[in-house]
TIVEXFI-15694 format. One line per field, with one value per residue: residue number from 1; x, y, z of N, C-alpha, C, CB in turn. Coordinates in pm, whole numbers, padded with zeros to 5 digits. Glycine has a CB too. Example, Ala and Ser with C-alpha at 12.3 -4.5 7.8 and 13.67 -1.06 7.14 Angstrom:
<sites>
resi = 1|2
nc1 = 01319|01285
nc2 = -00569|-00225
nc3 = 00780|00708
cac1 = 01230|01367
cac2 = -00450|-00106
cac3 = 00780|00714
cc1 = 01320|01290
cc2 = -00330|00003
cc3 = 00780|00787
cbc1 = 01131|01408
cbc2 = -00447|-00060
cbc3 = 00905|00572
</sites>
This chain:
<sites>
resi = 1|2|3|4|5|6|7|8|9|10|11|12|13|14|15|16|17|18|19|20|21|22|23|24|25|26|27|28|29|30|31|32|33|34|35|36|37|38|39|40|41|42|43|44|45|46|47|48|49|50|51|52|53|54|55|56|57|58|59|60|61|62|63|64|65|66|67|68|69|70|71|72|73|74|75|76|77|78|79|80|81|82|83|84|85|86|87|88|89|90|91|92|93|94|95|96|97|98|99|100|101|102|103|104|105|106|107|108|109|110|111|112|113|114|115|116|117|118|119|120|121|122|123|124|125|126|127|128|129|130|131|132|133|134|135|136|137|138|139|140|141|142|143|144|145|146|147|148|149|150|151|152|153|154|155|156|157|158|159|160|161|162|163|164|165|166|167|168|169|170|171|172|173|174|175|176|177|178|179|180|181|182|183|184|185|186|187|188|189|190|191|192|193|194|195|196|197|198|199|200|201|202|203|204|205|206|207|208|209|210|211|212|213|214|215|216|217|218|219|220|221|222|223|224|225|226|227|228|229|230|231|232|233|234|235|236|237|238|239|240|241|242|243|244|245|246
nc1 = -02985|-02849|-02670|-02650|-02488|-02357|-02031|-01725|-01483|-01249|-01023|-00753|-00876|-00845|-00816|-01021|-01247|-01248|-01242|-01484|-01692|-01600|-01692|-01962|-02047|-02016|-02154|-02417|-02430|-02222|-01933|-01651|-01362|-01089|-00854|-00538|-00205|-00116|-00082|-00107|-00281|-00464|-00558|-00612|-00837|-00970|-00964|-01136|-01368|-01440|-01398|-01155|-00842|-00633|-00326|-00271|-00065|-00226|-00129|00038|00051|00126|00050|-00211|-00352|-00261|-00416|-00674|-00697|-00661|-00888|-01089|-01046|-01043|-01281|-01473|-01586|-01678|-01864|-01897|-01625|-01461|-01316|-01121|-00884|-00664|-00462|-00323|-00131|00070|-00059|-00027|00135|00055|00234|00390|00449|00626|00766|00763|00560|00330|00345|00298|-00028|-00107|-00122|-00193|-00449|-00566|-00464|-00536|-00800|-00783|-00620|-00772|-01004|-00931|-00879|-01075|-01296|-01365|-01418|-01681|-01787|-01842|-01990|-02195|-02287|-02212|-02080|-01931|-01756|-01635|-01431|-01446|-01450|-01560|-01374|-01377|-01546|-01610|-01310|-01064|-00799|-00463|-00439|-00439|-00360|-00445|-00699|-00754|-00715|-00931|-01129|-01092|-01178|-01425|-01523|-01379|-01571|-01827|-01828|-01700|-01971|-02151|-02060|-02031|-02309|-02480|-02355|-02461|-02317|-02296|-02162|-02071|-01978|-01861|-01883|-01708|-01691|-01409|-01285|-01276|-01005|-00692|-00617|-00680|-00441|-00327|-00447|-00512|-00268|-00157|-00274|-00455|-00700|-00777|-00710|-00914|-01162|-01158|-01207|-01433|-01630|-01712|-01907|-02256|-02354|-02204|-02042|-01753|-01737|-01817|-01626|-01855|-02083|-01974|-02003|-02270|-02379|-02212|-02314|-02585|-02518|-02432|-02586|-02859|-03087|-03008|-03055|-03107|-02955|-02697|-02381|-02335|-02229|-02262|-02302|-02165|-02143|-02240|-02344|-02154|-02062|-02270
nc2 = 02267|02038|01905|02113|02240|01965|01880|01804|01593|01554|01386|01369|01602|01811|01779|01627|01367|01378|01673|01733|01657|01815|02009|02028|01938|02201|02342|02216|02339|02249|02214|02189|02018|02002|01780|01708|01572|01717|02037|02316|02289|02204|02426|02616|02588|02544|02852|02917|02824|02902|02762|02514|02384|02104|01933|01603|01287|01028|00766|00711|00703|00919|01140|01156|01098|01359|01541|01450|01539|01860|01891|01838|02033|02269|02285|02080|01939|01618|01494|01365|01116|01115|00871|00937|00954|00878|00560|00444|00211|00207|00030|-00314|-00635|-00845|-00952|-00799|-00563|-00344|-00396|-00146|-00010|-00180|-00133|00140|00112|-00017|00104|00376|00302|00134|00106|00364|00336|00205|00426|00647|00524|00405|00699|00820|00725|00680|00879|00923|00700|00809|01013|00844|00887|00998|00923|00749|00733|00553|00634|00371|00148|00077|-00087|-00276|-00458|-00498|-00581|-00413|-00548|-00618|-00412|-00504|-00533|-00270|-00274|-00531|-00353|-00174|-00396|-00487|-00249|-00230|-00465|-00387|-00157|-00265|-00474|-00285|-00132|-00336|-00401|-00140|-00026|-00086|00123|00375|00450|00527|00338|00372|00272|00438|00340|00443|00484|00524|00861|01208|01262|01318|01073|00931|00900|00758|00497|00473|00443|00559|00890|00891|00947|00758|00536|00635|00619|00343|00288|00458|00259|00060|00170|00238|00484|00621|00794|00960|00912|01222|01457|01609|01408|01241|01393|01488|01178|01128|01347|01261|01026|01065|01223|01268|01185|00940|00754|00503|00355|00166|00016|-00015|-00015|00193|00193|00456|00478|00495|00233|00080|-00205|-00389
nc3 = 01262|01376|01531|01773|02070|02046|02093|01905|01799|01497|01365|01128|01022|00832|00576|00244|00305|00591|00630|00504|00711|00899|00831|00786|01060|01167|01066|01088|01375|01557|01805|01750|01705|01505|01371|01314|01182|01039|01141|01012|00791|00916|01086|00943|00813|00990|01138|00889|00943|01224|01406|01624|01600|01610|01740|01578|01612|01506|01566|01759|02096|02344|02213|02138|02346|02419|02271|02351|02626|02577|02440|02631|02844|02629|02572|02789|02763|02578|02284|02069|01884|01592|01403|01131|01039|00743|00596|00272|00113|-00182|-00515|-00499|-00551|-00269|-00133|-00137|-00029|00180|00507|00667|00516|00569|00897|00896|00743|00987|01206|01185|01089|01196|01504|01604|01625|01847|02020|02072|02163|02427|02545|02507|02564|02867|02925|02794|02926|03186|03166|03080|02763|02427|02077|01876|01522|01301|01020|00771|00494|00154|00090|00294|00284|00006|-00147|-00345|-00563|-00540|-00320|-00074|00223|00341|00277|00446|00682|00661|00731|00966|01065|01049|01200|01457|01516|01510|01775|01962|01967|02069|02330|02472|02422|02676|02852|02733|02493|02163|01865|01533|01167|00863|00531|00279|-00103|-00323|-00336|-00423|-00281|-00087|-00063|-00309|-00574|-00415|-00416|-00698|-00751|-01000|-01118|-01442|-01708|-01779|-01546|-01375|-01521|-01539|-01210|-01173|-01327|-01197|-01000|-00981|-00946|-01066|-01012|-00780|-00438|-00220|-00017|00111|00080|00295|00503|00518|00571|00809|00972|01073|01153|01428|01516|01747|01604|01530|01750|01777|01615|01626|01592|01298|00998|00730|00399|00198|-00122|-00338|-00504|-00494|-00354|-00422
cac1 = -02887|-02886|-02579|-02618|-02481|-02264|-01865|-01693|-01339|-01247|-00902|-00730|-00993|-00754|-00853|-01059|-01391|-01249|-01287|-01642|-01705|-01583|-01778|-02127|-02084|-02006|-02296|-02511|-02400|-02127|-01792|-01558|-01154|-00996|-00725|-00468|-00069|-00086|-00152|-00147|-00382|-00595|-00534|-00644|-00992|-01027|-00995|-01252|-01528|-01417|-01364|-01072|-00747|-00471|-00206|-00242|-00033|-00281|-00065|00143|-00022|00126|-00049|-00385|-00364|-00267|-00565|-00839|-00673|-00672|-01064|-01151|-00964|-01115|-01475|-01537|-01692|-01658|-01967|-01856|-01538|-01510|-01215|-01132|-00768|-00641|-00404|-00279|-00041|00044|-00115|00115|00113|00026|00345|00548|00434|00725|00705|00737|00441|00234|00343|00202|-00161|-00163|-00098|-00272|-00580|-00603|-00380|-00558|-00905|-00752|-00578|-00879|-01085|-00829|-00843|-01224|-01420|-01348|-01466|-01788|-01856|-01834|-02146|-02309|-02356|-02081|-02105|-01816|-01804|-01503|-01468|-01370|-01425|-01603|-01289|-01347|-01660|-01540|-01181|-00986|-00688|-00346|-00439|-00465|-00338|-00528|-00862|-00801|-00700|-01063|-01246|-01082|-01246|-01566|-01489|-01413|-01691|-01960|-01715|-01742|-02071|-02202|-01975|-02043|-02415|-02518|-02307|-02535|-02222|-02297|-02052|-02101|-01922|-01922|-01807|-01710|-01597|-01329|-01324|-01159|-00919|-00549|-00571|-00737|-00403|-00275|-00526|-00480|-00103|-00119|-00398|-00470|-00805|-00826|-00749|-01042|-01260|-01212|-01256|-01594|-01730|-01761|-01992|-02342|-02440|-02118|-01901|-01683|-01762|-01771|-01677|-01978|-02163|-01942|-02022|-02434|-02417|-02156|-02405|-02705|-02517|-02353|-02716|-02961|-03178|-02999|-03007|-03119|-02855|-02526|-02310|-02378|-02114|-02327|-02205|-02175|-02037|-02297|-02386|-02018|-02084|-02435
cac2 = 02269|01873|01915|02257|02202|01946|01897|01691|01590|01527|01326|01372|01697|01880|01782|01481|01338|01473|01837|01779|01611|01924|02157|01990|01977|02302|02419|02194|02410|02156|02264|02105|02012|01945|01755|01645|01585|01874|02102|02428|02275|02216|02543|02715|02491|02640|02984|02995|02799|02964|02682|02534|02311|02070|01891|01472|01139|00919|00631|00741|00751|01031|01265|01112|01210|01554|01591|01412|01672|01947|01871|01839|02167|02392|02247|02053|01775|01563|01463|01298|01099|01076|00852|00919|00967|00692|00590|00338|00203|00228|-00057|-00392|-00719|-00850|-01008|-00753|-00454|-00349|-00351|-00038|00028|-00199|-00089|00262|00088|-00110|00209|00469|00279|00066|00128|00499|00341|00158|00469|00683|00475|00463|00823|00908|00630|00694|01007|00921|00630|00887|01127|00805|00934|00970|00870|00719|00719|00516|00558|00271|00143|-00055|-00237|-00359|-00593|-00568|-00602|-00469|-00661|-00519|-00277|-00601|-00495|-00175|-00354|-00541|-00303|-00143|-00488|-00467|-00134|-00271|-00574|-00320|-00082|-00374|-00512|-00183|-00095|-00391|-00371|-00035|00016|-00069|00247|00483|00462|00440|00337|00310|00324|00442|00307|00555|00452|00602|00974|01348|01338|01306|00920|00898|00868|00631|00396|00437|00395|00667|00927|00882|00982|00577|00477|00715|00506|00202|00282|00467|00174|00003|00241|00202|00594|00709|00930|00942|00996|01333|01484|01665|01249|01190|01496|01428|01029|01153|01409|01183|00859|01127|01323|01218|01117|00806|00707|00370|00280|00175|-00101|-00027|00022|00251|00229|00564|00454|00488|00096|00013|-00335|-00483
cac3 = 01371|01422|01620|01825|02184|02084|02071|01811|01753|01391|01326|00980|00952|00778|00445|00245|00384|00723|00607|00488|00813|00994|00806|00794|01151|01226|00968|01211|01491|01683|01823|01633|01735|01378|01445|01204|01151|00936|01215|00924|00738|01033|01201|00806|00812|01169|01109|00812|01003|01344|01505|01698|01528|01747|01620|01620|01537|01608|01555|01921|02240|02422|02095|02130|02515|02444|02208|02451|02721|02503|02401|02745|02859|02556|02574|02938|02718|02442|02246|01940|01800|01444|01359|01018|01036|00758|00522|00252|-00008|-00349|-00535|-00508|-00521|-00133|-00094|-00219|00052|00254|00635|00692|00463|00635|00999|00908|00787|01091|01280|01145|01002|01300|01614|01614|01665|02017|02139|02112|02212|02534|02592|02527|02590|03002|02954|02732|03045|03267|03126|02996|02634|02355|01970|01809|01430|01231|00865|00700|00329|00091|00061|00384|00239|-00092|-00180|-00460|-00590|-00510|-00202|00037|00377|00318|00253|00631|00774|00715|00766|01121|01131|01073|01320|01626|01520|01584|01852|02044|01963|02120|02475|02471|02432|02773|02875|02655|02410|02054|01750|01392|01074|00702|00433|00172|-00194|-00344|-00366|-00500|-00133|-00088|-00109|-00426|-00623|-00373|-00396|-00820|-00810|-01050|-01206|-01535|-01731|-01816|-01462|-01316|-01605|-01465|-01096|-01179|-01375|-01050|-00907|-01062|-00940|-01178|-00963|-00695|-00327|-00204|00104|00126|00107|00402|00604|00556|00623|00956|01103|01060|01229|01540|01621|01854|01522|01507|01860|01759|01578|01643|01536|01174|00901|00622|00274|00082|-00210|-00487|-00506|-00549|-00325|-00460
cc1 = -02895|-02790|-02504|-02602|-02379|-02074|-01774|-01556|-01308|-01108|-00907|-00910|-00942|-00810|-00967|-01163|-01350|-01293|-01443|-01722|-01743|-01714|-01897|-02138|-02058|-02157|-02400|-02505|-02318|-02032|-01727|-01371|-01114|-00860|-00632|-00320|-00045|-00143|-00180|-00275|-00496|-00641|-00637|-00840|-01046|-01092|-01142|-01393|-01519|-01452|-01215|-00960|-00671|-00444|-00233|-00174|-00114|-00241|00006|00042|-00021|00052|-00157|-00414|-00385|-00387|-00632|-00823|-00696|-00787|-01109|-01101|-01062|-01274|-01534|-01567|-01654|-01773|-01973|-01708|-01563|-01339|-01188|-00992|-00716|-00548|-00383|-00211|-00028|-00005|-00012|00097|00175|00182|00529|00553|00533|00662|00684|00598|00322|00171|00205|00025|-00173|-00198|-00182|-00416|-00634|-00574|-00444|-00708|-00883|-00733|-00666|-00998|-01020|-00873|-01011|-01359|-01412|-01450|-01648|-01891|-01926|-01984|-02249|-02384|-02202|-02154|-01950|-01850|-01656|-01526|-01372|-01390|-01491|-01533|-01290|-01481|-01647|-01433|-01131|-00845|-00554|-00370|-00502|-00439|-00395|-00651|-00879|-00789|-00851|-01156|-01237|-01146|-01371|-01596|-01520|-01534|-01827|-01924|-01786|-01886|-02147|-02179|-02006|-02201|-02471|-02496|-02387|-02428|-02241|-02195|-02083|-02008|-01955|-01807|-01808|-01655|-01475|-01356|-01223|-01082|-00785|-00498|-00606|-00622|-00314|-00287|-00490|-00362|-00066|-00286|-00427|-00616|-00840|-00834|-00890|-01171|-01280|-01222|-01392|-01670|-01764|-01845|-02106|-02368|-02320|-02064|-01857|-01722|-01729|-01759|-01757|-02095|-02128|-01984|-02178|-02447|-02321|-02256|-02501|-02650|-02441|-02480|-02801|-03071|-03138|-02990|-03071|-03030|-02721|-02466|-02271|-02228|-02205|-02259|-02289|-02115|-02172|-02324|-02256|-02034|-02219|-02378
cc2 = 02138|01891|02022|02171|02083|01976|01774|01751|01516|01492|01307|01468|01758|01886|01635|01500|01380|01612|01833|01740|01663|02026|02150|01983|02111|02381|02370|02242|02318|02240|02202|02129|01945|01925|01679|01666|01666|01975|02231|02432|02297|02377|02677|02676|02527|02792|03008|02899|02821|02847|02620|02410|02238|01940|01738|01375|01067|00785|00648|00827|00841|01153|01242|01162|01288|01582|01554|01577|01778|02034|01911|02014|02249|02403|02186|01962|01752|01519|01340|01251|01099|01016|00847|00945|00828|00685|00438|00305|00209|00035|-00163|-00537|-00753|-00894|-00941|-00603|-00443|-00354|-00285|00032|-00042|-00190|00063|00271|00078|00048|00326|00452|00219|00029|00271|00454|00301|00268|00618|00642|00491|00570|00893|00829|00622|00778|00972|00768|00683|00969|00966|00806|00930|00882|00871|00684|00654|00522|00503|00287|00048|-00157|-00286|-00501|-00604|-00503|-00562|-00553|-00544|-00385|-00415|-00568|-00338|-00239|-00400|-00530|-00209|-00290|-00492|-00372|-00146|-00366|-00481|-00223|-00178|-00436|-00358|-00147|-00199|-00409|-00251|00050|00022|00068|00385|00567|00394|00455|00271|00360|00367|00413|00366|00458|00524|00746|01079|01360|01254|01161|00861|00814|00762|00491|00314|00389|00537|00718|01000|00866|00766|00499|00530|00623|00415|00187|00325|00390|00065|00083|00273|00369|00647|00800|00907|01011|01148|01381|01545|01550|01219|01263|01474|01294|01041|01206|01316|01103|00931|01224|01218|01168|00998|00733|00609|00290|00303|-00011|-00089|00053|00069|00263|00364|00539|00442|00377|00010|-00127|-00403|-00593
cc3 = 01451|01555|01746|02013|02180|02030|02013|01760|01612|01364|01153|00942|00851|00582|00371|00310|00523|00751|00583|00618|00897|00951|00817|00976|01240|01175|01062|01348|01616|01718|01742|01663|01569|01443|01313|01198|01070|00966|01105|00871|00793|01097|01041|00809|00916|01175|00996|00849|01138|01467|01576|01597|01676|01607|01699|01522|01606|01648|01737|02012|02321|02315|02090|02270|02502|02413|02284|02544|02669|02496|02499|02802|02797|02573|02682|02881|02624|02361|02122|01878|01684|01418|01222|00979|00950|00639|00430|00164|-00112|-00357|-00551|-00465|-00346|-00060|-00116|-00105|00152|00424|00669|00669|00541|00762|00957|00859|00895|01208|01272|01138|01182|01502|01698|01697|01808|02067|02155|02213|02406|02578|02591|02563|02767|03024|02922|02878|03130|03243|03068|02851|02561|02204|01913|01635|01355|01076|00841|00561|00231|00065|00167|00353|00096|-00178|-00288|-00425|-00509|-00358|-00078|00169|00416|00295|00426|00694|00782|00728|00904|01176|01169|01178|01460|01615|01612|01713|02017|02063|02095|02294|02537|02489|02553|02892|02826|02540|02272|01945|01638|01295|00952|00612|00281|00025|-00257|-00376|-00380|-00337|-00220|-00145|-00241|-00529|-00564|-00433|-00582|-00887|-00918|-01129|-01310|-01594|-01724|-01688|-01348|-01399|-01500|-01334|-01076|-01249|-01297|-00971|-01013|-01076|-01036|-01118|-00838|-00579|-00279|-00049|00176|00157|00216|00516|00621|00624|00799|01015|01128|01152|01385|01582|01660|01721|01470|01652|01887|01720|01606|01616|01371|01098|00755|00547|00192|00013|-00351|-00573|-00547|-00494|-00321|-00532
cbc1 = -02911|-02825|-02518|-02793|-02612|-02313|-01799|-01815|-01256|-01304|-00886|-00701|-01055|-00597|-00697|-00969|-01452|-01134|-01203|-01719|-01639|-01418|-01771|-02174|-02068|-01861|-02334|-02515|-02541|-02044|-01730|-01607|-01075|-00982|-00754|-00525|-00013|-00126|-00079|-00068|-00380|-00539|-00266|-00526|-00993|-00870|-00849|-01215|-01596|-01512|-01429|-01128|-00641|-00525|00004|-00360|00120|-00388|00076|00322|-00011|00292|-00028|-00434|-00275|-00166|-00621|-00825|-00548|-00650|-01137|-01098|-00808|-01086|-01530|-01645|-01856|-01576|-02017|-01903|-01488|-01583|-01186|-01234|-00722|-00808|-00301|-00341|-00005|00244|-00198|00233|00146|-00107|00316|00533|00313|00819|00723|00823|00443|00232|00518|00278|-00218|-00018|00015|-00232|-00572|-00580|-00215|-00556|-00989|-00623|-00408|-00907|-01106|-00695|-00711|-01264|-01398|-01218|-01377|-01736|-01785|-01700|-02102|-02366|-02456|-01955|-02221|-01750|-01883|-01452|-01503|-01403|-01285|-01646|-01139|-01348|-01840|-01631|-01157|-00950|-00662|-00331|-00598|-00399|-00164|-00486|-00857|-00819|-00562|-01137|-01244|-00962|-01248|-01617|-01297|-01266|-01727|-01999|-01506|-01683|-02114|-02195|-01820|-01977|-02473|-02486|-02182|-02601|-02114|-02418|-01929|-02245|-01859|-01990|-01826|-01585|-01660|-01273|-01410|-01274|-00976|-00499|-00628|-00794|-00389|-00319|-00710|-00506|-00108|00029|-00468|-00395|-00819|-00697|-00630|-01039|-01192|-01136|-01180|-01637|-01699|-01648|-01918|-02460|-02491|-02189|-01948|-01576|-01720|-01848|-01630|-02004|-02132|-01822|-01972|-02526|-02335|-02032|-02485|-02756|-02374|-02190|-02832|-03029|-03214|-02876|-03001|-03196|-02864|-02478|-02408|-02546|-01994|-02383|-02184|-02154|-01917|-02221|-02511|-01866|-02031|-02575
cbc2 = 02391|01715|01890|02416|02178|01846|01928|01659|01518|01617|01179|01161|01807|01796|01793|01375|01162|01486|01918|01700|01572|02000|02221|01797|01894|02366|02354|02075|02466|02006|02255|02190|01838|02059|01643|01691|01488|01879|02126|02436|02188|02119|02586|02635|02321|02678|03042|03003|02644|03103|02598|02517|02423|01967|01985|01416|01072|00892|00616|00861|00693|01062|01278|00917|01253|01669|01548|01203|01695|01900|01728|01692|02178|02381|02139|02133|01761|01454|01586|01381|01018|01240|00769|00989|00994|00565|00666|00282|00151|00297|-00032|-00322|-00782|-00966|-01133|-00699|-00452|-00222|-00356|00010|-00004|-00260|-00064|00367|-00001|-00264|00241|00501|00134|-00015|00145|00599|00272|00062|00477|00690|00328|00492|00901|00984|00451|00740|01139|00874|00575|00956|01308|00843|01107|00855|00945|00591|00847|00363|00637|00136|00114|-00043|-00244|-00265|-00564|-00617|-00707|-00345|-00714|-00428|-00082|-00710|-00502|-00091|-00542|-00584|-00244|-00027|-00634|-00444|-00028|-00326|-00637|-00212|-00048|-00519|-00476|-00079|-00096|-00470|-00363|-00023|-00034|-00171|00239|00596|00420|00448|00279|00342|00274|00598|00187|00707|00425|00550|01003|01567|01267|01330|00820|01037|00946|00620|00463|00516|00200|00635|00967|00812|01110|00478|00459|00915|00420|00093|00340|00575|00130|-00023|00378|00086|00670|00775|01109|00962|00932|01411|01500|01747|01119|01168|01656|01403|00870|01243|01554|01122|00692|01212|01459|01363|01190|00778|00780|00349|00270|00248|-00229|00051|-00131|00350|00069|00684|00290|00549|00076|00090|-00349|-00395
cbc3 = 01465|01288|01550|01783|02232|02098|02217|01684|01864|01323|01412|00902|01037|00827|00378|00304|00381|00761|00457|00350|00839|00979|00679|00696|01188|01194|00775|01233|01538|01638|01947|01447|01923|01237|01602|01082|01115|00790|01358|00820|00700|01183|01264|00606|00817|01282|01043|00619|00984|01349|01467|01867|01417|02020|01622|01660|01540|01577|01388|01895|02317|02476|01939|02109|02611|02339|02079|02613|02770|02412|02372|02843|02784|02394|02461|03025|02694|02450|02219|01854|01818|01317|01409|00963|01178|00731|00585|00254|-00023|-00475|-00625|-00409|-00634|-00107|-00165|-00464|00107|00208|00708|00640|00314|00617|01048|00822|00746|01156|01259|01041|00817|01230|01552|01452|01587|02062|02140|02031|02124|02494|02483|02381|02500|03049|02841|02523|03118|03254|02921|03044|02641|02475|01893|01893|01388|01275|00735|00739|00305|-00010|00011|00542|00273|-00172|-00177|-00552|-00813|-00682|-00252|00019|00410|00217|00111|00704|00771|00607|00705|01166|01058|00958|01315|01701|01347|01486|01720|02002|01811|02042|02459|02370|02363|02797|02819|02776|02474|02000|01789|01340|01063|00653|00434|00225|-00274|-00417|-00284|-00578|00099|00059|-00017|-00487|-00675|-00267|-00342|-00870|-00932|-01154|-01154|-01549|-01886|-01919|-01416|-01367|-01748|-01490|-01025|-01221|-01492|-00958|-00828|-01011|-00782|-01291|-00949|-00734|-00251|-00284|00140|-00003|00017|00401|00557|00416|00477|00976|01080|00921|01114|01491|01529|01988|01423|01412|01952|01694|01470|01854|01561|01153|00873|00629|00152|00089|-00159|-00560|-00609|-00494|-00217|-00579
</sites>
C-alpha cells in the first residue's frame, strides 16, 4: 500500500499505459480521478476499481479547470499528477504532416503539460508537497524516422519535466518522467501506420528484452517515481522500454 492516503489524477486513464497506471495505483491504495475524453470508458475503469471518473480535453483550458475543481471538490487534495494524456500521427514523411495533425500533437502531447501544470501546481505550492509524473517516449532521446513532430513533441516533454523539476523543487514539488517504448495501447497502430505480423517484427527487433511495453511496466515504474520511496528523485526521465535506447 505504497500509495495509501494519497490522491492521484490520471489523464487519458481510460485505457493504454493510463489504465495500468490507474489500477496499480489504486491496488497501492490511492484515490484515483481517471480522467479521459472518453468519459464512458473512464467512468467503466471507475466502476470496476471503485474509484471515481471525469471527463477531460486537456488540450482546452476551461476542461483542465473543471477537472483540478472537480479533484479538489471530491477529495480536498491532490497528491499526484500523472500526465499521460497523448497522442500522435500516422507515419509520414516530416514535411508532409498536415497542420491540423500537428496542432493536435502540439496540443495534446504538449499544451496539456502547461495547462495542468496551471491549474495544480498552485495548489501543490500551497501544501508544499505534490508529485508530477509526465509520460513521454523513447522517441524523445531516440527518434524514429517518419513520426518526427511526434518524437519532439516528447523531447519537449522531457525538456519541461527537468525544466519544472528543477524550479519546482525548492517548493517540496517533485517531477519526473518515463519513457515507455512502444506498447499493446490504442497508439500502437498509429505509431505502425498499419499492423501487420512483419511490421510488429521489425519494431520488436529494436528492443533487446523482445516485447512490447506493458501497461502493467508503466503502472510499477509510475507508483515507484509518485511514492514517498522516491523522494530523492525528481527531474528524471526513466526509460521502460526493454533497452530499446542503449
Amino acid at each position: 500500500m505504497r500509495l495509501e492516503g494519497k490522491v492521484a489524477i490520471v489523464t487519458g486513464g481510460a485505457s493504454g499505459f493510463g489504465a495500468g497506471i490507474a489500477r496499480k495505483f489504486a491496488a497501492e491504495g490511492a484515490k484515483v480521478l481517471i480522467a479521459d475524453i472518453n468519459l464512458e470508458g473512464a467512468e467503466a475503469l471507475a466502476r470496476e476499481l471503485g474509484q471515481k471518473a471525469g471527463h477531460v480535453d486537456v488540450s482546452k483550458d476551461a476542461s483542465v479547470n473543471q477537472l483540478a475543481a472537480a479533484a479538489l471538490m471530491a477529495f480536498g487534495k491532490v497528491d499526484i499528477l500523472v500526465n499521460n494524456a497523448g497522442v500522435s500521427h500516422l507515419p509520414a514523411a516530416l514535411d508532409e504532416i498536415s497542420e491540423a495533425d500537428f496542432d493536435r500533437v502540439f496540443n495534446v502531447n504538449m499544451k496539456s503539460v502547461y495547462l495542468t501544470a496551471r491549474h495544480l501546481v498552485p495548489h501543490f505550492k500551497a501544501r508544499k508537497t505534490g508529485a508530477i509524473l509526465n509520460v513521454a517516449s523513447t522517441a524523445a532521446v531516440s527518434p524514429r524516422p517518419r513520426l518526427s513532430w511526434y518524437n519532439a513533441s516528447k523531447g519537449w516533454m522531457v525538456t519541461a519535466t527537468k525544466s519544472m523539476a528543477v524550479e519546482l523543487a525548492p517548493l517540496g514539488i517533485r517531477v519526473n518522467a518515463i519513457n515507455p517504448v512502444a506498447g499493446e495501447t490504442p497508439l500502437l497502430k498509429t505509431f505502425m501506420g498499419e499492423d501487420t505480423p512483419e511490421i510488429r517484427a521489425k519494431f520488436l527487433s529494436t528492443i533487446p528484452l523482445g516485447r512490447f511495453s506493458t501497461p502493467e511496466d508503466m503502472g510499477n515504474a509510475a507508483c515507484f517515481l509518485c511514492s514517498d520511496e522516491a523522494s530523492m528523485i525528481t527531474g528524471v526521465a526513466l526509460e521502460v522500454d526493454g533497452g530499446r535506447v542503449i
